[in-house]
C-alpha positions as CSV (number, residue, x, y, z in Angstrom):
1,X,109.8,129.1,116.8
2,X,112.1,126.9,114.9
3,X,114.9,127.3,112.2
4,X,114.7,125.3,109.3
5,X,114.9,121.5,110.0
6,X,116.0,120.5,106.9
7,X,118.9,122.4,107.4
8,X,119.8,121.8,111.4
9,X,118.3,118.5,111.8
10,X,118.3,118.8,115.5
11,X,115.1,118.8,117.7
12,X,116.7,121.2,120.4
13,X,115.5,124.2,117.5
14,X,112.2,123.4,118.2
15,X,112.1,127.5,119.7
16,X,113.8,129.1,116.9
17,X,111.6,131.4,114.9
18,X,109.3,130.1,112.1
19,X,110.4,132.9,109.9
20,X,111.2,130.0,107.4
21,X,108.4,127.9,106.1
22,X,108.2,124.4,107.2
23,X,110.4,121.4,105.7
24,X,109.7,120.7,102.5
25,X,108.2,117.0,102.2
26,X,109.4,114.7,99.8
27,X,107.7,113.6,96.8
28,X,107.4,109.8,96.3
29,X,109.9,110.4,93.9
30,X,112.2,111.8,96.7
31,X,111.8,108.5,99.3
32,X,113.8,106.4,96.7
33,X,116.3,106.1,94.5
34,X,115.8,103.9,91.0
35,X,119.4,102.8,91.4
36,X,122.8,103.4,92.9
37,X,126.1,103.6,91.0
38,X,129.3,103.1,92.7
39,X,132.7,104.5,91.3
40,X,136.3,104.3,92.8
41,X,137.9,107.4,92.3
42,X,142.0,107.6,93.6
43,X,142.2,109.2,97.1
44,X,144.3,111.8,95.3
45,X,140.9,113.7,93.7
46,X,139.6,113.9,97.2
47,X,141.8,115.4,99.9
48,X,141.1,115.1,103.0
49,X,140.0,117.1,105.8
50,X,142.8,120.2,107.1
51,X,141.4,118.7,110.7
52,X,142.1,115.3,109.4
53,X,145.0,114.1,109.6
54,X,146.5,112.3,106.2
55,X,147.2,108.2,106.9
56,X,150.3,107.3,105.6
57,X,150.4,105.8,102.0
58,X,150.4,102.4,103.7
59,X,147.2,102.8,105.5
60,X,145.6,105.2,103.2
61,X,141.7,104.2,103.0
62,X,139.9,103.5,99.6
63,X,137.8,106.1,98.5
64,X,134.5,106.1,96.1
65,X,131.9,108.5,94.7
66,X,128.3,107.4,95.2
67,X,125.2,108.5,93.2
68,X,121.6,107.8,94.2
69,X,119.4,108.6,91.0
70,X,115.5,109.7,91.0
71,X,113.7,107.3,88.7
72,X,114.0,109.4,86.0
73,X,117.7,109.2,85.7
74,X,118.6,112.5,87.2
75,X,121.2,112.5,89.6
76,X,119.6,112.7,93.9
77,X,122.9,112.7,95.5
78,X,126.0,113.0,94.8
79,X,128.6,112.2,97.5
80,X,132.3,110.8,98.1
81,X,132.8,107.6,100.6
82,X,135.6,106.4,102.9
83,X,136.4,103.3,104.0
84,X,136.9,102.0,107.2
85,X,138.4,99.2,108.6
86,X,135.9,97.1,109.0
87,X,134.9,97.3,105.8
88,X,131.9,99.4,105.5
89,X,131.1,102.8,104.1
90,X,130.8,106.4,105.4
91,X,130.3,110.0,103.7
92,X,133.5,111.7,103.7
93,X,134.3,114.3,101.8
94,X,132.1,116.5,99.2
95,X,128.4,115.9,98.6
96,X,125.4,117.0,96.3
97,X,122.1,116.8,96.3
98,X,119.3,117.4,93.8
99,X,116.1,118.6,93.0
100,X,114.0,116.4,91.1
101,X,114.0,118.9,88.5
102,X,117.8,118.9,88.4
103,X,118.5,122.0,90.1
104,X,120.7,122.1,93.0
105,X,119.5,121.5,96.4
106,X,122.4,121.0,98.6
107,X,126.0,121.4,99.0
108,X,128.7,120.8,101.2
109,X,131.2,118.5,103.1
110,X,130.9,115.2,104.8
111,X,133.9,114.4,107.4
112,X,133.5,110.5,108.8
113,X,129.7,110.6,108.0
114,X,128.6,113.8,109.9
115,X,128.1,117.5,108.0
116,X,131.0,119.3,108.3
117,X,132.1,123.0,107.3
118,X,130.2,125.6,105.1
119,X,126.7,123.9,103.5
120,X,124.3,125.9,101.0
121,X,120.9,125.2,100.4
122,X,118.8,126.1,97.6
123,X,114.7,126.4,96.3
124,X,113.9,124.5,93.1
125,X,113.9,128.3,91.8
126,X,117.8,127.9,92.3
127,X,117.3,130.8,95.0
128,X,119.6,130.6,98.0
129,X,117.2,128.9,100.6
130,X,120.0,128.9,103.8
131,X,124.1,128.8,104.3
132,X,126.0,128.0,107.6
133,X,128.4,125.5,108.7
134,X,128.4,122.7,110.8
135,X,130.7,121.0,113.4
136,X,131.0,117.2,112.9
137,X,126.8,117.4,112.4
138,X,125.6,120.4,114.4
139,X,125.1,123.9,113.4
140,X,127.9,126.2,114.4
141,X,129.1,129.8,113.8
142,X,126.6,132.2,111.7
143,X,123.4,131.0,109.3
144,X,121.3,132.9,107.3
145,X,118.0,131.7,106.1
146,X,116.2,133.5,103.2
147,X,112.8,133.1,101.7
148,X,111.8,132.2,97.7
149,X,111.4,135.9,96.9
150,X,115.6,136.0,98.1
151,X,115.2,137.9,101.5
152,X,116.8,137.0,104.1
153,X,114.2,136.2,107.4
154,X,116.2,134.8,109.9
155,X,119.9,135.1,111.2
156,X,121.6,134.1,114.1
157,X,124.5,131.9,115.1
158,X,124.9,128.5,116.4
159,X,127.4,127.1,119.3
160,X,127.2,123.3,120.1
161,X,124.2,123.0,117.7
162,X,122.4,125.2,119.5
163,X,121.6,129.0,118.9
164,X,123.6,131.4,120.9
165,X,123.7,135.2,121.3
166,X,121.5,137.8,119.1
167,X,118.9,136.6,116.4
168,X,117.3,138.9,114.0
169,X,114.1,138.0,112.0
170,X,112.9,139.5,108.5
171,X,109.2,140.8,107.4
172,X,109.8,138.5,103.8
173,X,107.8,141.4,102.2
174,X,109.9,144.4,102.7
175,X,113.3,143.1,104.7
176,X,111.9,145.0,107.9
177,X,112.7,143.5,111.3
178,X,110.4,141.4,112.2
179,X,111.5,140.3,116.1
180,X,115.1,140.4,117.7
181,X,116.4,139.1,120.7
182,X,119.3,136.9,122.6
183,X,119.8,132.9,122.9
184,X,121.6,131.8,125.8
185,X,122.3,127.2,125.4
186,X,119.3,127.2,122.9
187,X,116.9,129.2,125.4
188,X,115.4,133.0,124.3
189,X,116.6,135.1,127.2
190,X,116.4,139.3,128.0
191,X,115.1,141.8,126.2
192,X,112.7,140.4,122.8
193,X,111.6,142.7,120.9
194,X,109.0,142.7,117.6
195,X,107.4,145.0,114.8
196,X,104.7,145.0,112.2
197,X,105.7,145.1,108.7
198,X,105.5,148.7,108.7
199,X,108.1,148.9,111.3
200,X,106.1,149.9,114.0
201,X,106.5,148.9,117.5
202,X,104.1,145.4,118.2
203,X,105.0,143.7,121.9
204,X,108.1,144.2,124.1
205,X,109.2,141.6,126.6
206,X,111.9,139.4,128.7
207,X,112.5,135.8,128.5
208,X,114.7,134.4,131.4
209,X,115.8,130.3,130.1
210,X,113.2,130.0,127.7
211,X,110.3,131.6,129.7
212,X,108.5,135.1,130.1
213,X,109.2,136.8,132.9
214,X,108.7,140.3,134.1
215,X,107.0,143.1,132.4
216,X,105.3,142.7,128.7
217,X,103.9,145.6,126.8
218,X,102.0,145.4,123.5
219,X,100.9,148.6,120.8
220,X,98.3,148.8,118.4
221,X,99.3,149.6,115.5
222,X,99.0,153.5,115.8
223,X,101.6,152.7,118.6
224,X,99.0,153.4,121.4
225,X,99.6,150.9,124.2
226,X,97.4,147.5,123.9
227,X,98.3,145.6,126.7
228,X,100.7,146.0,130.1
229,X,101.0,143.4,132.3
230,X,104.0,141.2,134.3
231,X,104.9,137.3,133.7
232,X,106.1,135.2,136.1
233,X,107.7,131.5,134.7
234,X,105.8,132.2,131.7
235,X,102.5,132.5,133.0
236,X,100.5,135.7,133.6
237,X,100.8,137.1,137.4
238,X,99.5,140.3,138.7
239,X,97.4,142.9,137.3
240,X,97.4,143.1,133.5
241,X,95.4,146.1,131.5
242,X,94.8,146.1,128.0
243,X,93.1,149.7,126.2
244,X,91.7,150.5,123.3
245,X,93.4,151.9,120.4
246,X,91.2,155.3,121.8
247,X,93.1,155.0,125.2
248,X,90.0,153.9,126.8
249,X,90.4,150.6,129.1
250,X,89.4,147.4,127.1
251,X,89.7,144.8,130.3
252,X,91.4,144.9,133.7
253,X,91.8,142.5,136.0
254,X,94.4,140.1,138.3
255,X,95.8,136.9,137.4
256,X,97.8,134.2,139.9
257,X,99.4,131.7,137.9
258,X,98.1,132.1,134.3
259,X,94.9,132.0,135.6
260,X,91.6,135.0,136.2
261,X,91.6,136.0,139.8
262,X,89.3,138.5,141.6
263,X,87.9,141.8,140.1
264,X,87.7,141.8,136.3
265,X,85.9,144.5,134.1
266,X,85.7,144.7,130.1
267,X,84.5,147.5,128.2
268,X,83.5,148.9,124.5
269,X,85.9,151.6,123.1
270,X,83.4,153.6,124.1
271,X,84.3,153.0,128.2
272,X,81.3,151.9,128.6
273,X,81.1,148.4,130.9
274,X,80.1,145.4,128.6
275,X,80.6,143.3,131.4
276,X,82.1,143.4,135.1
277,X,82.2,140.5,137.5
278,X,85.1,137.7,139.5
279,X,87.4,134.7,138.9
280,X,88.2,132.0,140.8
281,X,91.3,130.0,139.4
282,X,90.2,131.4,135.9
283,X,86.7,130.4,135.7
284,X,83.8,133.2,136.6
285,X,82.7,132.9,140.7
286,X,80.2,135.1,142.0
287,X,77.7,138.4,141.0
288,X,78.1,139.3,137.2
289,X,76.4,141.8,135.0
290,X,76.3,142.5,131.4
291,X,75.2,145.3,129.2
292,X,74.9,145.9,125.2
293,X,77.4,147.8,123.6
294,X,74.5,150.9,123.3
295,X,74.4,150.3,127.8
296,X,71.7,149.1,128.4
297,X,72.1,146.1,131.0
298,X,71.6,142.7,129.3
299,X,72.0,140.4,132.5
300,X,72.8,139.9,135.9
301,X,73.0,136.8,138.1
302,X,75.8,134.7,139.8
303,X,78.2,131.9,138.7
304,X,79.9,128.9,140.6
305,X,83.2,127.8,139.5
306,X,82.3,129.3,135.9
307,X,78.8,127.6,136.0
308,X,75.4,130.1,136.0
309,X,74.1,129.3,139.1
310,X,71.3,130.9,141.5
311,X,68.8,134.1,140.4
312,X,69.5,135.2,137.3
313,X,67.3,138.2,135.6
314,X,67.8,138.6,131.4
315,X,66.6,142.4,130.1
316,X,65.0,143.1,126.9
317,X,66.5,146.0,124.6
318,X,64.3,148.5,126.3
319,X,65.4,147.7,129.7
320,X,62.1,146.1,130.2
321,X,62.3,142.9,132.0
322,X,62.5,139.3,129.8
323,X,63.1,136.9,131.7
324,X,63.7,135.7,135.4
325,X,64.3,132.3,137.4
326,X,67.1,130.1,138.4
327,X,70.3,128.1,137.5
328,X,71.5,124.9,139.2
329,X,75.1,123.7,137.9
330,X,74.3,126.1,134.6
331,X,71.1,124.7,133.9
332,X,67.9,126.2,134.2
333,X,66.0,124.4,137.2
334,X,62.6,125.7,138.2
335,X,59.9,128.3,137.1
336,X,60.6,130.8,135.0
337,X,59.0,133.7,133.9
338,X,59.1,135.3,131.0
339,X,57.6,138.9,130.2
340,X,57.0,141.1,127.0
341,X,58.9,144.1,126.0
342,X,55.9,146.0,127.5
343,X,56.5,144.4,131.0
344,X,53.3,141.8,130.9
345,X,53.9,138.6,131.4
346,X,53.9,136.0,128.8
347,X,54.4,132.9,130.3
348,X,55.7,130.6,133.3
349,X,57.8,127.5,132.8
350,X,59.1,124.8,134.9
351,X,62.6,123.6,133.8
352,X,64.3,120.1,135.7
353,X,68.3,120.3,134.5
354,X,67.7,122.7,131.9
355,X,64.6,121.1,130.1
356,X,61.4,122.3,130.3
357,X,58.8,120.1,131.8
358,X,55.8,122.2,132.6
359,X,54.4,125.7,131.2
């Protein structure tokens, strides 16, 4: 989740939502300029700063306006310099920059080379693309970030360059909230909240510094309940359920620290088991059986730290037996038979580590 980059610049967003698409890359055009041309303008045209204090007409600096130019000729950027003492240059002041195709991509202030005050930004469709300010470089106070079609997706505020209190984001189809929720110093905390693009209910949680933490409920999207389960420091813990858009249980089991533990049982929309069995540490440990989704059993045997291990029996769909034998490490190791729907056999074969050797 991330606000715009081109925009914020700052790697401490890296959380905001991706309700905006992702920077826009440059064209080789856009890496370099075909020239530079240089112009003194009188320091009366650009006045400075109210935050910045005017030097007296001794010491006042020299000022020039800079443009960078694509290689067609079309102006890049646009921007007013300040000298400083030791003789080299810094933005200060107002700036421009361009699309290739001449419209508008940028606007704003400089103030001693960082982005200062209100900024816009605009698509090559001249659409408002995002507006905020900034505080000597970093984001502060409100920003709104909109997509091509001209809806907004994504608002919020900044403090110290990094998003503070409530941030609402935008469906860009129909304006409908998308997800809302609180920033405390840059981190998604309390009560988040999102919808589908009809406006229905989708998943309810809390974040606590960045990190889920307590109970988390998802709907389907006839706003039956999909999942239910807690988080503890952002990883699964406890007993989670998740149903069927029928009501009927989907899969239920326990989880210790992100991870499968104990019990676990999945089933069709029908109830009916599809599978039942454990977990060690996430990966399957001990007796598990399956069935087709019509119930009839499919197969039954034992793992060892998620590895098919010991007697294991396979069914065919009549519930006729079709195979039966062993696994070592998941790999068949041994004689196994194997039968015909009608229950005669059809042949024996000796596997070493999963290749057969012998029939």
């Amino acid at each position: 989740m991330y606000a715009h980059a081109r925009f914020l610049a700052l790697s401490s967003l890296g959380l905001l939502a991706a309700a905006c698409q992702s920077p826009r890359q440059p064209a080789d055009d856009d890496r370099a300029a075909a020239h530079v041309t240089i112009e003194p303008i009188a320091r009366a045209e650009v006045p400075p700063p109210e935050d910045r204090p005017a030097g007296d007409a001794a010491d006042e600096e020299s000022t020039r306006l800079t443009v960078e130019k694509f290689r067609s000729g079309k102006s890049r950027i646009e921007r007013t310099e300040r000298r400083l003492d030791d003789g080299t240059w810094i933005a200060d002041g107002p700036a421009r920059k361009y699309h290739q195709t001449g419209e508008l991509d940028s606007q704003g202030e400089y103030l001693a080379g960082l982005k200062h005050g209100a900024w816009k930004y605009w698509y090559p469709s001249t659409r408002m693309e995002a507006e905020g300010c900034y505080a000597h470089g970093e984001p502060q106070g409100p920003w709104r970030f909109y997509k091509e079609n001209g809806r907004c997706v994504q608002t919020g505020s900044f403090e110290g360059g990094l998003p503070r209190g409530e941030w609402t984001y935008f469906w860009p189809s129909n304006s409908r909230q998308r997800s809302r929720g609180e920033f405390v110093d840059g981190l998604q905390h309390g009560v988040w909240s999102w919808w589908d693009e009809e406006g229905r209910a989708a998943e309810e949680g809390t974040y606590a510094k960045g990190q889920k933490e307590g109970s988390w409920r998802s709907w389907h999207k006839g706003s039956e309940l999909a999942s239910q389960g807690e988080y503890r420091a952002d990883a699964r813990e406890g007993q989670w359920t998740s149903w069927h858009a029928d009501g009927s249980i989907a899969r239920e089991g326990g989880y210790v620290n992100g991870l499968e533990e104990g019990p676990w049982v999945y089933a069709g929309p029908d109830g009916k088991p599809v599978q039942r069995g454990a977990f060690r540490a996430g990966k399957e440990d001990g007796a598990w059986t399956f069935w087709r989704d019509d119930g009839t059993k499919s197969d039954e045997g034992s793992f060892t730290n998620g590895r098919a291990s010991g007697a294991w029996t396979h069914w065919h769909a009549n519930e006729a037996k079709a195979s039966e034998g062993e696994y070592v490490d998941g790999k068949a190791q041994g004689v196994w038979t194997y039968r015909n729907e009608d229950g005669t056999e059809k042949e024996r074969v000796r596997f070493e580590a999963g290749r057969r050797v012998q029939s």
